[in-house]
VEXDREN-2710 file (C-alpha; in Angstrom, 1 decimal):
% VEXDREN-2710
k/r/px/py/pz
1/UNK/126.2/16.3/44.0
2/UNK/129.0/14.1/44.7
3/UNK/128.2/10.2/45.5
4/UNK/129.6/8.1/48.6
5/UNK/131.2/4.3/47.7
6/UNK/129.8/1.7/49.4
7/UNK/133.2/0.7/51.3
8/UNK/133.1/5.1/52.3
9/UNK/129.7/4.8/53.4
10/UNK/130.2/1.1/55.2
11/UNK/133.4/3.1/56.9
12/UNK/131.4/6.0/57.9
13/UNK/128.7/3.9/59.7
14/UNK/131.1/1.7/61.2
15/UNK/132.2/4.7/63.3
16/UNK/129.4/5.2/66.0
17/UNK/129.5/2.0/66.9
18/UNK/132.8/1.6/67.2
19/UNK/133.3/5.1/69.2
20/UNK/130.3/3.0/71.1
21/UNK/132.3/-0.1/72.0
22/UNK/135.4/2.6/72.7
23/UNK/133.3/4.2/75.6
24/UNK/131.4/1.3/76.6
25/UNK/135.1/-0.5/77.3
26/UNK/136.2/2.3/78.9
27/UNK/133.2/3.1/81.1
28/UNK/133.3/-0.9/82.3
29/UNK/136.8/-0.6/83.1
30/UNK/137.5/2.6/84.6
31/UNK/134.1/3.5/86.5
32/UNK/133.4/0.2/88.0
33/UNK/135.1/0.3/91.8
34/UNK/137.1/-2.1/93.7
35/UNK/134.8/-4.1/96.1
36/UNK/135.6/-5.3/99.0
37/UNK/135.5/-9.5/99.3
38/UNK/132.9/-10.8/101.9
39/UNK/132.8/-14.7/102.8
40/UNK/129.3/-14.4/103.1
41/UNK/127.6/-11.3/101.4
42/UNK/125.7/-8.2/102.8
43/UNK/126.8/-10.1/106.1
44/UNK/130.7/-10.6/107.0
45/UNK/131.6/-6.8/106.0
46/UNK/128.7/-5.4/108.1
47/UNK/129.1/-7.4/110.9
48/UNK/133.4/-6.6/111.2
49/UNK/132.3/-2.8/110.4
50/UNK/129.8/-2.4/113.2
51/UNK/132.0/-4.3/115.8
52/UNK/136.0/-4.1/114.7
53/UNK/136.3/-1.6/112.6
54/UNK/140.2/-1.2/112.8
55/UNK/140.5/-4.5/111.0
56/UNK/138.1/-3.4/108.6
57/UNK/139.9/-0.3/107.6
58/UNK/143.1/-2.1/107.5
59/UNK/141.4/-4.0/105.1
60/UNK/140.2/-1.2/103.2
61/UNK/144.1/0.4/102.8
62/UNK/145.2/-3.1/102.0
63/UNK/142.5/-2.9/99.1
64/UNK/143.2/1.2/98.3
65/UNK/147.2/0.0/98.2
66/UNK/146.8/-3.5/96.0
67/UNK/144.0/-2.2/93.4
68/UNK/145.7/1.9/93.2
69/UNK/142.3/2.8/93.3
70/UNK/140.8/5.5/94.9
71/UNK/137.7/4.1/96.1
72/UNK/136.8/0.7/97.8
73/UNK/133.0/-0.2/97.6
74/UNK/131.1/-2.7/100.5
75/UNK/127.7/-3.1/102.4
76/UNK/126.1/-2.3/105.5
77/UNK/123.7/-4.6/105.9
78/UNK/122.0/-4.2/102.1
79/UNK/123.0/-0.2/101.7
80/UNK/126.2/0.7/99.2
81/UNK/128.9/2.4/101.1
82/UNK/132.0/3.9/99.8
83/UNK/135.6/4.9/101.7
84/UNK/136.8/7.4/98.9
85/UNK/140.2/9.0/99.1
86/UNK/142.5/11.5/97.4
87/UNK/142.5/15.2/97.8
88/UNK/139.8/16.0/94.6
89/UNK/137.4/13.1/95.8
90/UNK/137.9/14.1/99.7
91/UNK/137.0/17.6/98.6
92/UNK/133.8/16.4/96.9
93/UNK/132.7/14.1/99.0
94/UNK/132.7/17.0/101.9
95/UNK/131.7/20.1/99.9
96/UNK/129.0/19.1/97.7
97/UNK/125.9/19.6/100.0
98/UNK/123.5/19.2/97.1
99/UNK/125.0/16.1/96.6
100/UNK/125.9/14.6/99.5
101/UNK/123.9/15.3/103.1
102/UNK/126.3/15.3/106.2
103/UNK/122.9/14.9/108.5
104/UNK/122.9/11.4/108.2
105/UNK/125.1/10.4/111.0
106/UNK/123.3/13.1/113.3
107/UNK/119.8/12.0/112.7
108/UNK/120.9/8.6/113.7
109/UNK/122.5/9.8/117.0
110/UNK/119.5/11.4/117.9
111/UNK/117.8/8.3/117.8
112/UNK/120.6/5.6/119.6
113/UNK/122.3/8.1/121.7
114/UNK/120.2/11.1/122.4
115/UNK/116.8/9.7/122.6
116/UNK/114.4/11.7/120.7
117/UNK/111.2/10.2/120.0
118/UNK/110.5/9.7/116.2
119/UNK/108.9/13.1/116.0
120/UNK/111.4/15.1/117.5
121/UNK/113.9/13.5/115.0
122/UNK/111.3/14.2/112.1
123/UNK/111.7/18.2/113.2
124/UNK/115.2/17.9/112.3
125/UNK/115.1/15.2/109.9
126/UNK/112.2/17.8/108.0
127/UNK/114.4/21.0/107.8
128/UNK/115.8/20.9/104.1
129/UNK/117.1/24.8/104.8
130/UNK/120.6/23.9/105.5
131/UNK/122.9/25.3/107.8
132/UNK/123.2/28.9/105.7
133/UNK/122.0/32.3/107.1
134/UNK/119.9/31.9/103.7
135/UNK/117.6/29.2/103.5
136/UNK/117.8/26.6/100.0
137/UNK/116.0/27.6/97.1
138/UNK/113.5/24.7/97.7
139/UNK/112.9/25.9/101.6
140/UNK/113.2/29.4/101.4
141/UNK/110.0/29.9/103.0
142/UNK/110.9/27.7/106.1
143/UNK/110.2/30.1/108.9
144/UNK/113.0/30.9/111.4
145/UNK/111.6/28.9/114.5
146/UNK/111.7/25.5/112.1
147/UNK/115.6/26.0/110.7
148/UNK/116.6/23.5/113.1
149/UNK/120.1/23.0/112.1
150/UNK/120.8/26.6/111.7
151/UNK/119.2/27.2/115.1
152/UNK/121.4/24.3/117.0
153/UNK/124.6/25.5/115.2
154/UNK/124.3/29.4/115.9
155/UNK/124.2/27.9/119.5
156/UNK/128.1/26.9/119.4
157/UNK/128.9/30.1/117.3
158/UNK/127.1/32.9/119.8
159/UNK/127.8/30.5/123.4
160/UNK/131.2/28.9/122.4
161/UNK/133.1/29.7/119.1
162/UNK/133.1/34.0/120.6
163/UNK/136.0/34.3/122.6
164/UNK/134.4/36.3/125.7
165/UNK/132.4/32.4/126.4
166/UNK/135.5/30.5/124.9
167/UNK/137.4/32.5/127.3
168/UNK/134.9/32.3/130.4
169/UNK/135.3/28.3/130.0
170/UNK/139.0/27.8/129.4
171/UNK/139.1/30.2/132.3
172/UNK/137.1/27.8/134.3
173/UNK/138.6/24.7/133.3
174/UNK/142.2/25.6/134.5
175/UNK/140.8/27.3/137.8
176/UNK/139.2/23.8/138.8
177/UNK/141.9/21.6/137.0
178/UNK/144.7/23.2/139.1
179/UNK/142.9/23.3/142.6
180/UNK/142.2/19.8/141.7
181/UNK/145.4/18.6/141.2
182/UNK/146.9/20.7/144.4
183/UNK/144.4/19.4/146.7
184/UNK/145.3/15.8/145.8
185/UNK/149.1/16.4/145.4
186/UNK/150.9/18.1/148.0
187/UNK/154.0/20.4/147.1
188/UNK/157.6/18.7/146.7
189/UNK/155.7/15.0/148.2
190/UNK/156.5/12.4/145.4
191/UNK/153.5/10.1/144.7
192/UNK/153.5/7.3/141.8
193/UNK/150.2/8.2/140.4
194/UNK/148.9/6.0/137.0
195/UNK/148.1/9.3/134.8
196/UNK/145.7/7.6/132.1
197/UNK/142.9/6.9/135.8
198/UNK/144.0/10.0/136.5
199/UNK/143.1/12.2/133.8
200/UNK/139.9/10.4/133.2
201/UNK/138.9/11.6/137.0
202/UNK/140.2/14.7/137.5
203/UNK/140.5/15.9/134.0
204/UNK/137.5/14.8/132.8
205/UNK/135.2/16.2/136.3
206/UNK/136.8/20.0/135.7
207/UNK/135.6/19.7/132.3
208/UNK/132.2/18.2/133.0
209/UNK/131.6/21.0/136.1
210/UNK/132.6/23.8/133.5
211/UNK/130.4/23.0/131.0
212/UNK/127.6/21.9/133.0
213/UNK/127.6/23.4/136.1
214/UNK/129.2/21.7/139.9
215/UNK/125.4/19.9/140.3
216/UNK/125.5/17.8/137.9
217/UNK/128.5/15.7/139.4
218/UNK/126.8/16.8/143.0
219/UNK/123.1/14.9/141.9
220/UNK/124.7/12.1/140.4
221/UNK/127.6/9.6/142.3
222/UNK/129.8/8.2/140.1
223/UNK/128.6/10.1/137.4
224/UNK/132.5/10.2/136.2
225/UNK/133.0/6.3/136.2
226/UNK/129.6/5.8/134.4
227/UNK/130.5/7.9/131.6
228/UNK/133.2/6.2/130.9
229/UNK/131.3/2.7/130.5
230/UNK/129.2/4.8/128.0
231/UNK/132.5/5.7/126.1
232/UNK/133.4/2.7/125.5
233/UNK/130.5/1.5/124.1
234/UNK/129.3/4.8/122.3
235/UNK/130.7/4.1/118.6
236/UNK/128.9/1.0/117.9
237/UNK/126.3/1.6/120.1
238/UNK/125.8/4.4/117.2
239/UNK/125.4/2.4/114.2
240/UNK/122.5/0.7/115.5
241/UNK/122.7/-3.0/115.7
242/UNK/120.2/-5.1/116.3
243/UNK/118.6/-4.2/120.3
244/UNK/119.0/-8.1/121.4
245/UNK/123.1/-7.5/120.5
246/UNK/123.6/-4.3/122.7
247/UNK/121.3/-5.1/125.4
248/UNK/124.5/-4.3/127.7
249/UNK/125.3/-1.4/125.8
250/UNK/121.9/-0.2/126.3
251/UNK/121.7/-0.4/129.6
252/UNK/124.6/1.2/130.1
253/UNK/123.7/4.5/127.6
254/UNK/120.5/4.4/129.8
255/UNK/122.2/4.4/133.0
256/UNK/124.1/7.8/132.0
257/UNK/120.9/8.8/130.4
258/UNK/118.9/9.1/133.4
259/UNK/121.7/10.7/135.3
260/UNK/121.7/13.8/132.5
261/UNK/118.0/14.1/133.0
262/UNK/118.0/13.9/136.2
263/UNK/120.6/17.3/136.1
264/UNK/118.3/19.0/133.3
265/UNK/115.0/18.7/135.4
266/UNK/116.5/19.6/138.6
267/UNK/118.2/22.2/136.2
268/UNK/115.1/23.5/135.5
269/UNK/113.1/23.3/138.6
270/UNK/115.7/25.6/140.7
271/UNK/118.0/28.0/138.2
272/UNK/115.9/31.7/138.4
273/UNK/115.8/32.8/134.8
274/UNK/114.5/36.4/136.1
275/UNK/117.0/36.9/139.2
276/UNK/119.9/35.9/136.7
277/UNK/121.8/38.1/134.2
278/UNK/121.3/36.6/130.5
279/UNK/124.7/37.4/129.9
280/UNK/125.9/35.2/133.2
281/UNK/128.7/33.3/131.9
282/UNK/128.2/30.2/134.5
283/UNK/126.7/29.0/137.7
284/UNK/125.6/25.9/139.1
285/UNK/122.9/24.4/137.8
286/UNK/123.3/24.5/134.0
287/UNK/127.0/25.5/134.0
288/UNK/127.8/27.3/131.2
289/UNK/125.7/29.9/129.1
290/UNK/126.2/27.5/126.4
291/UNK/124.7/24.6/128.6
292/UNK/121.6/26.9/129.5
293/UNK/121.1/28.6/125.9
294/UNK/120.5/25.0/124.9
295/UNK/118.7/23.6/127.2
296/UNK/116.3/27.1/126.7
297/UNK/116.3/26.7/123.0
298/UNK/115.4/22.9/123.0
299/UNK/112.6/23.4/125.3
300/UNK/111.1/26.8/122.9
301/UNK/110.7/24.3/120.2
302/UNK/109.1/21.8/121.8
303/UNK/111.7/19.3/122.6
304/UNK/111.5/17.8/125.5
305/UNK/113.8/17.2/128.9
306/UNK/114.6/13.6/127.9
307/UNK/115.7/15.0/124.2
308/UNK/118.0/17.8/126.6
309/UNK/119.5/15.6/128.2
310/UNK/120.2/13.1/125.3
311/UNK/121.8/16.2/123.8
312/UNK/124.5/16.6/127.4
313/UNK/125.0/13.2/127.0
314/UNK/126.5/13.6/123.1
315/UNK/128.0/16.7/124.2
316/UNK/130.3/15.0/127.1
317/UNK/131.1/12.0/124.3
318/UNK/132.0/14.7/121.9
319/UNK/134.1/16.3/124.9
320/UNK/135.6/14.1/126.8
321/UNK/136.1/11.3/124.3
322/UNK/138.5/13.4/122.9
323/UNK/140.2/15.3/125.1
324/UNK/140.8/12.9/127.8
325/UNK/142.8/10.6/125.3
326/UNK/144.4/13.0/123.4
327/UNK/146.1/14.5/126.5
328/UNK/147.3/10.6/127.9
329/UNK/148.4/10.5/124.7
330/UNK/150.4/13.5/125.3
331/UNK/151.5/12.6/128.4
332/UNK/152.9/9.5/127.1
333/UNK/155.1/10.6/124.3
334/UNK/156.7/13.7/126.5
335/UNK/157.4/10.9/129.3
336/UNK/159.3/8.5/127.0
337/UNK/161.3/11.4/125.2
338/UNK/163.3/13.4/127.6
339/UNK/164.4/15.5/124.8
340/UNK/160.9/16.6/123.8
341/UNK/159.1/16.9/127.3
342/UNK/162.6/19.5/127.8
343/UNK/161.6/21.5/124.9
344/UNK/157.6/21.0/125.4
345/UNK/158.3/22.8/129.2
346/UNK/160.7/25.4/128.0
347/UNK/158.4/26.9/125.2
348/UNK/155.1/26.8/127.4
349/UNK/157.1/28.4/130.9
350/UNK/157.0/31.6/128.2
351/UNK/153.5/32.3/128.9
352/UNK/153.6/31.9/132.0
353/UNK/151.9/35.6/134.0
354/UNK/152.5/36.6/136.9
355/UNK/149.6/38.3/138.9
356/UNK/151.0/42.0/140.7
357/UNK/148.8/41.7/143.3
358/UNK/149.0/37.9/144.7
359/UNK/152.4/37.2/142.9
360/UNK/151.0/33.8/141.9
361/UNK/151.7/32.4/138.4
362/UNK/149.2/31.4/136.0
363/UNK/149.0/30.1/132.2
364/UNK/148.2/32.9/129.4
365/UNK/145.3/30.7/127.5
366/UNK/145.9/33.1/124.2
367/UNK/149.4/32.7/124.0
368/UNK/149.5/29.0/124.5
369/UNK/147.2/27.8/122.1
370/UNK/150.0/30.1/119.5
371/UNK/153.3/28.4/120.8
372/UNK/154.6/26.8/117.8
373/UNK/155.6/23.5/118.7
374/UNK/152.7/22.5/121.1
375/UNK/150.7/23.5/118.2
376/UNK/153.2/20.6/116.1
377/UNK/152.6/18.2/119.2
378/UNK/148.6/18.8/119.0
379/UNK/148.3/18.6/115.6
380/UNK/150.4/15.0/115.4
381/UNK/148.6/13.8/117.6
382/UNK/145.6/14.2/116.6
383/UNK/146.4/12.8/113.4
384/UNK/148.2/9.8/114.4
385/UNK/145.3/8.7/117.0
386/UNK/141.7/10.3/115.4
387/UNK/140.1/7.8/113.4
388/UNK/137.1/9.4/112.4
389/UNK/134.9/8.4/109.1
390/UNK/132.9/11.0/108.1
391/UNK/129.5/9.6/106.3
392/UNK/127.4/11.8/104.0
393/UNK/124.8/10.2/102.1
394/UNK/123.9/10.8/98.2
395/UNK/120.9/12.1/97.8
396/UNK/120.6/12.0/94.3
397/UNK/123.0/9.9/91.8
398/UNK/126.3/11.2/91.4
399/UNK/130.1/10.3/89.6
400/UNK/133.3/10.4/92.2
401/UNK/136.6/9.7/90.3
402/UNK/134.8/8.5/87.5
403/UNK/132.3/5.6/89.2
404/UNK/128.8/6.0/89.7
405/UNK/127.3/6.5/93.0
406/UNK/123.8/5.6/93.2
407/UNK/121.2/7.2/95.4
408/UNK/120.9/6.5/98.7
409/UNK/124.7/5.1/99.4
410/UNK/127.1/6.4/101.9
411/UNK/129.9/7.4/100.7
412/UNK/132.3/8.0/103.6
413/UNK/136.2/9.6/103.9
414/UNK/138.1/8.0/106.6
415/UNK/140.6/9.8/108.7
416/UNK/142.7/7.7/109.4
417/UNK/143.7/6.8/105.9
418/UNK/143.7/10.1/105.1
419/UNK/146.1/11.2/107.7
420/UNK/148.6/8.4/107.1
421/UNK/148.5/9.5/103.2
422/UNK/153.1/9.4/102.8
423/UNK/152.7/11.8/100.1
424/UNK/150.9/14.1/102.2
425/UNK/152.5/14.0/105.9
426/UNK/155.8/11.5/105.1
427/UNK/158.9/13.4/105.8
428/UNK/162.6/12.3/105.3
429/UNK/163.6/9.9/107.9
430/UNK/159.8/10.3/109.4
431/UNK/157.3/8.2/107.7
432/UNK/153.9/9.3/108.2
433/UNK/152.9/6.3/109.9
434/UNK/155.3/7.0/112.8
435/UNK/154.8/10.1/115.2
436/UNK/157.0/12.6/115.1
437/UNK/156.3/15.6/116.9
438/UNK/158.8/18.5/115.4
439/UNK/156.8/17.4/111.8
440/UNK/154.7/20.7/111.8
441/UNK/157.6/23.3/113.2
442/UNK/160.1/24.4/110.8
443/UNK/163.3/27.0/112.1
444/UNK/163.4/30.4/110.7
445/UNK/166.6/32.4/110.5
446/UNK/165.8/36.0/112.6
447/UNK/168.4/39.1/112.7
448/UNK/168.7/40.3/116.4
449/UNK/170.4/44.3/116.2
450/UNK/172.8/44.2/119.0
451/UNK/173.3/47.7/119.2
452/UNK/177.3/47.6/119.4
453/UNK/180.0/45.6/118.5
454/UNK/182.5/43.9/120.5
455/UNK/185.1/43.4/118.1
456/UNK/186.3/43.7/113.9
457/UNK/184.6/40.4/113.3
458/UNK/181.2/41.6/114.9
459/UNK/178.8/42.7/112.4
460/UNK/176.7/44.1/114.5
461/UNK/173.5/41.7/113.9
462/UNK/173.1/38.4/115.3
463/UNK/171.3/35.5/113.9
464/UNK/168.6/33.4/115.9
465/UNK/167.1/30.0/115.5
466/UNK/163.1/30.4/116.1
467/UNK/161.0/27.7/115.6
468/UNK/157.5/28.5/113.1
469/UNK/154.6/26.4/113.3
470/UNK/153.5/24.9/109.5
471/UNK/151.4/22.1/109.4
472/UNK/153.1/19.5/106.8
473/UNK/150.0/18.6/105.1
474/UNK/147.4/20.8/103.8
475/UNK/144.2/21.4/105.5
476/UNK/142.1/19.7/103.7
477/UNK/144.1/16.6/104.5
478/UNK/143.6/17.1/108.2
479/UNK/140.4/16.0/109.5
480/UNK/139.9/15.3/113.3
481/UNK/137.3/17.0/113.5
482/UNK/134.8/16.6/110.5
483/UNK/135.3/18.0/107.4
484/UNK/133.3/20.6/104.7
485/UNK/130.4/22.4/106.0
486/UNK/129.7/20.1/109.0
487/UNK/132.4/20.4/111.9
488/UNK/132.5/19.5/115.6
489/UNK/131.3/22.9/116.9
490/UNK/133.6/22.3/120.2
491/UNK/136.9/21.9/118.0
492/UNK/138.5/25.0/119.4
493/UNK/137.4/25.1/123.6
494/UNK/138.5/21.4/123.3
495/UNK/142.2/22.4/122.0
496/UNK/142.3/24.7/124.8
497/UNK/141.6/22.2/127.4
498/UNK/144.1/19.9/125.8
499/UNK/147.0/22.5/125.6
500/UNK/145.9/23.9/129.2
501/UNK/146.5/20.2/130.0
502/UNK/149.2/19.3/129.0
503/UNK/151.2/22.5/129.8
504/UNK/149.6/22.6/133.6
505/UNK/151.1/19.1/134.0
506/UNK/154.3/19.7/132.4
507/UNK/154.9/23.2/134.5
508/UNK/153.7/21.6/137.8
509/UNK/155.0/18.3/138.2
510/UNK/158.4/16.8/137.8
511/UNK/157.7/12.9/136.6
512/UNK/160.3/9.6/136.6
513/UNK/158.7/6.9/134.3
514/UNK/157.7/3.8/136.2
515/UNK/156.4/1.2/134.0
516/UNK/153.8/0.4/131.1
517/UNK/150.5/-0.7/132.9
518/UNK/147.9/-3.3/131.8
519/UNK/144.2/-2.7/132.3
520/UNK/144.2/-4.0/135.4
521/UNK/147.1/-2.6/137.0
522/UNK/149.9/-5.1/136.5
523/UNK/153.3/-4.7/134.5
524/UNK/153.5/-4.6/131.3
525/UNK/156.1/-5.5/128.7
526/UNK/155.0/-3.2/126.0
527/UNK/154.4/0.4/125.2
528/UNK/150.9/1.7/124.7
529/UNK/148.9/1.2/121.4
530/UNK/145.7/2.2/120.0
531/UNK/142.6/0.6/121.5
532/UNK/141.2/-0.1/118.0
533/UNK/137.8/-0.7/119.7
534/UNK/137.4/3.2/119.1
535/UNK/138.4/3.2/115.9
536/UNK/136.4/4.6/113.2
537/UNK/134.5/7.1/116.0
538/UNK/136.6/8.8/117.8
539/UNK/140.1/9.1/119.3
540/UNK/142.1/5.7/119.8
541/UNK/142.9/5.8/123.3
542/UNK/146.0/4.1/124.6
543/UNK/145.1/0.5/125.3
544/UNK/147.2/0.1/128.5
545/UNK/148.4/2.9/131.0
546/UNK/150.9/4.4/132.1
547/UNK/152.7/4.7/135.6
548/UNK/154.7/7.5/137.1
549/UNK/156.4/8.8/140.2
550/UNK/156.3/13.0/140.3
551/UNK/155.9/16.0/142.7
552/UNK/153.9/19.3/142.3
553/UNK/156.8/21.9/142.1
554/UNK/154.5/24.5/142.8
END
């Protein structure tokens, strides 16, 4: 049997531990993440999230951009939290269910904006089924009636994602949005009208009364105007600071609060569930049969009116928080480019119909959500003006781009870094930081036959320029509304009400710009911006207004 030297076998022990020291260097330097600098710790970073949390994600890209990594570490209060980015970490961080549990941010709703008592939270909060048709392994005896989640999402699949209700309510919408608008504008009369106060009174009332029915504005005045206040103050309201901090923010949430109750019991006290058809798309009381569906399924599991109600009030947030702005936005990038608002009117007058028997004209709602560059325009502007961070929170250690997240940490994508990625959206001569609306259209050479020719050089074909909708970035890049397995079950009716919008403005009303407005009315210098006070929520509305002098044209 051959022997080993001593300087072989010293050589061949030497090995582990240097492999040892190898991986233990690598490990330290290539899973330990970039943390985010605090003046004073568990403190400074928690108080700038929770109240200005545009600077704070400024900060954060500043940080992604200096270190080149992919994820930034900080606290809330004493919890880890991580922004991660980058298409494999996104991905995930959003599809890894078993890992990372989107209910968080829900749960924590219930509590600051809905107002469920603790053990309405804990029915939800109990459900470890998932969202599936099949149940988890580790719940799959969880009886129907207690799959929470799966019973609150198949609401929005059956009541709002079919097209017969999506249909019934964009239907709606534009019925009440038009007469509005005609009742307050008479025809070829030019009025100077400021369209952000606008659209968040009339706009925001026709969505309201289709979703909820005509008696919940009817029970409540100013209902409108006091759900706004409780926009403003929703996103941190969310996050739960301490109650002596928000006792204004409160207050207000409370105000709306008793107004949706109010609707729900009155709701209940006078709609005839026996006299009505189940498949009755609206009517007053509840609105629509999504409204009513909940309301009935909330109050079969033992939830009660107050819990209803919270869930109208995070419906209209949901809603109207995003619409609303999204549509000013609109508004105010067709009004300060003559060239696009020319193209914008051109391209939706194509679906206009024409009703034989009255010989008025109305909108086709399935061929404008298809036209290819208001698809471009909806899809910029959403990404330049949704700052959303989805949170999901790690149930159980786990490794993202090769740092260790530890149990119990949020671990959060933002979308507005994500959406301003250059790689991703940038386009020559149209950085992805800048809006651009023809960014997501791209023209496609089509051969017309002309059926003759007209002379030796006719080939008998002609060539047409038609414009393609393709979104720059890919999908998984694009997250306005949520991302992986948990989505804003509204995404679709509330594109339809912004397209409706903006095309039932652009069709009806010739505008001359005026000037930029301040907050309280006065001139101003500069062009709108985004309110960052929304940031990290919802949609960035324009910080300032803007004023205009039109005329309904028909």
């Amino acid at each position: 049997m051959p022997t080993i030297s001593s300087p072989s076998l010293v050589f061949v022990s030497l090995i582990p531990i240097v492999l040892i020291l190898y991986l233990k260097r690598q490990y330290s330097s290539t899973s330990k993440p970039r943390q985010l600098s605090e003046s004073i710790p568990f403190v400074s970073n928690t108080v700038q999230y929770l109240t200005d949390a545009g600077t704070f994600i400024d900060r954060v890209t500043k940080e992604l951009v200096s270190s080149g990594s992919p994820l930034v570490k900080f606290y809330i209060g004493s919890r880890p939290a991580y922004i991660v980015t980058g298409k494999e970490n996104v991905q995930k961080a959003l599809a890894s269910p078993h890992l990372l549990d989107g209910n968080f941010l829900q749960l924590l709703l219930m509590d600051k904006h809905w107002g469920m008592t603790q053990a309405e939270i804990n029915k939800f909060a109990s459900d470890k089924s998932g969202r599936g048709n099949v149940p988890t392994p580790e719940a799959a005896c969880t009886p129907d009636s207690e799959r929470y989640w799966l019973g609150h999402d198949q609401l929005y699949t059956k009541y709002l994602s079919s097209r017969k209700y999506s249909d019934a309510l964009a239907n709606l919408f534009y019925e009440l949005f038009v007469g509005s608008l005609d009742r307050q504008f008479p025809l070829n009369k030019w009025t100077t009208v400021e369209l952000s106060t606008l659209l968040k009174s009339t706009m925001a009332e026709s969505a309201v009364t289709s979703l909820f029915g005509s008696r919940i504005i009817e029970l409540n005045p100013g209902f409108v105007e006091r759900y706004w206040e409780f926009d403003a103050i929703a996103g941190r309201l969310g996050w739960g600071l301490p109650k002596f901090l928000q006792q204004r923010s409160i207050a207000i949430k409370d105000r709306l609060h008793e107004m949706t109750q109010k609707h729900i019991d009155l709701a209940w006290n006078h709609f005839d569930w026996t006299a009505n058809s189940e498949d009755l798309t609206w009517e007053p009381h509840f609105g629509s049969r999504l409204s009513r569906e909940t309301a009935r399924w909330l109050k079969d599991r033992g939830f009660s009116n107050r819990a209803a109600a919270g869930h109208t009030l995070a419906t209209l947030f949901g809603l109207n928080g995003n619409t609303v702005p999204i549509t000013t936005w609109a508004m105010i990038e067709l009004i300060r480019d003559p060239e696009l608002l020319r193209d914008i009117r051109e391209e939706t007058e194509t679906v206009y119909t024409v009703d034989p028997e009255t010989g008025s004209r109305r909108i086709d709602a399935r061929k404008l959500v298809n036209l290819p560059l208001l698809q471009s325009l909806y899809v910029e502007l959403m990404r330049t003006h949704v700052s959303f961070n989805i949170t999901r929170e790690a149930t159980q250690p786990l490794v993202i781009a090769g740092c260790p997240i530890e149990k119990g940490a949020l671990v959060q994508v933002c979308s507005r870094i994500e959406h301003y990625a250059e790689d991703v959206w940038g386009v020559e001569g149209h950085p992805a930081s800048e809006f651009w609306a023809y960014r997501h259209v791209k023209d496609v050479d089509t051969v017309q036959q002309l059926g003759h020719k007209v002379s030796a050089a006719e080939t008998g074909v002609k060539t047409l320029k038609n414009r393609q909708f393709v979104m720059k970035g890919r999908p998984s890049s694009f997250l306005p509304f949520g991302g992986g397995y948990i989505m804003c079950p509204g995404r679709q009716f509330a594109k339809q009400e912004i397209l409706l919008s903006i095309a039932i403005l652009v069709l009806k009303f010739d505008a001359q710009f005026l000037q930029w407005t301040d907050s309280d009315g006065s001139r101003s210098e500069k062009p709108p911006c985004d309110d960052q006070r929304y940031a990290g929520f919802v949609v960035m509305s324009a910080d300032r207004g803007v004023r205009v002098r039109w005329k309904r044209n028909h």
